[in-house]
N, C-alpha and C positions, 0 to 999 in steps of 0.2 A: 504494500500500500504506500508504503514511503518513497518508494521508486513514481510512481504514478504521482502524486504530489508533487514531487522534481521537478517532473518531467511537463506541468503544467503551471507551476512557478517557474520554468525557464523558456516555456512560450510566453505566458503571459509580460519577464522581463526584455525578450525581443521585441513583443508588440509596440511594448513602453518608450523602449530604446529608438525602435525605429521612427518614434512619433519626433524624434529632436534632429532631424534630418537636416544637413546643407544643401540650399539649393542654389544652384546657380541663378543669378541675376537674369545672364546674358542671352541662356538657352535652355533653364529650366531644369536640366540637368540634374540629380541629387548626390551627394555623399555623404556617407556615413560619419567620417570625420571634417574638421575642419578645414586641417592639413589639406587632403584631399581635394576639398573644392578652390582650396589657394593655388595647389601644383596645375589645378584644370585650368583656373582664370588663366594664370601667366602664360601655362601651354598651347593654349585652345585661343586665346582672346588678346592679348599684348605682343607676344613674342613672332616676328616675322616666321612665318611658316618655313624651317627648314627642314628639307625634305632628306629622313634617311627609310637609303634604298636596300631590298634585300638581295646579297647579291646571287643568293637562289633561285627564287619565284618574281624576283623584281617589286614584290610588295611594296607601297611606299607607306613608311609608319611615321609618327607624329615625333619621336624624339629615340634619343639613344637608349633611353632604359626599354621601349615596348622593343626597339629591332633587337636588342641583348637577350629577350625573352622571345621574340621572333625566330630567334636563329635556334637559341635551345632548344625547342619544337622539331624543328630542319633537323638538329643531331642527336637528337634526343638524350637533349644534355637536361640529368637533373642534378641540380645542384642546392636548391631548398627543401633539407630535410625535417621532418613531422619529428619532436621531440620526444612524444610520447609512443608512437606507435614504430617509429623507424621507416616509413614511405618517403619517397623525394621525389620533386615535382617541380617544371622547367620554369616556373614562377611563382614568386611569394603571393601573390591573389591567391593563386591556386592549391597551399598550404592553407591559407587560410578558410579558404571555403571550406578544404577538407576538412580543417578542426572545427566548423561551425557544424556543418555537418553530424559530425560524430561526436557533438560535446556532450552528450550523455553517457561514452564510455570512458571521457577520461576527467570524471566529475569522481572527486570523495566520497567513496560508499561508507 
């Protein structure tokens, strides 16, 4: 019963959570953190579009850190690994999602 309880106390604190959303001004856009929607402004909205290209698929991506996570993909490079379970995944987003994911099994029983 106490698992079930958790587990509807840690919905009910995402629904919470998600209600303190950043949005963007510009395009409406939301994130989670603050950070987030500060890295979007300058990226997305201020800084002259420089365009990096992949030199695989020729993708054009918005900045150095997505083509870094572009090309991990292309080599299947993982290099951010899950602390608790030992998984690695070719981007931190994608760590992360996993532990959102599965944060009921690495919650204190």
């Amino acid at each position: 019963m106490a698992a079930i309880s958790s587990f509807i106390a840690l919905l009910t604190h995402r629904t919470r959570s998600n209600l303190t959303v950043n949005k963007c001004n510009t395009c409406s856009k939301r994130f989670k953190y603050k950070s987030s929607l500060k890295e979007h402004i300058i990226n997305s909205h201020f800084v002259k579009k420089q365009k990096h290209i992949c030199k695989v698929c020729e993708k054009i991506l918005s900045s150095k850190k997505t083509l870094r996570y572009h090309l991990n993909a292309h080599h299947n490079k993982k290099e951010f690994m899950c602390g608790v379970c030992g998984l690695t995944f070719i981007a931190p987003y994608k760590k992360s999602r996993h532990r959102k994911k599965k944060s009921y099994f690495f919650q204190d029983h």
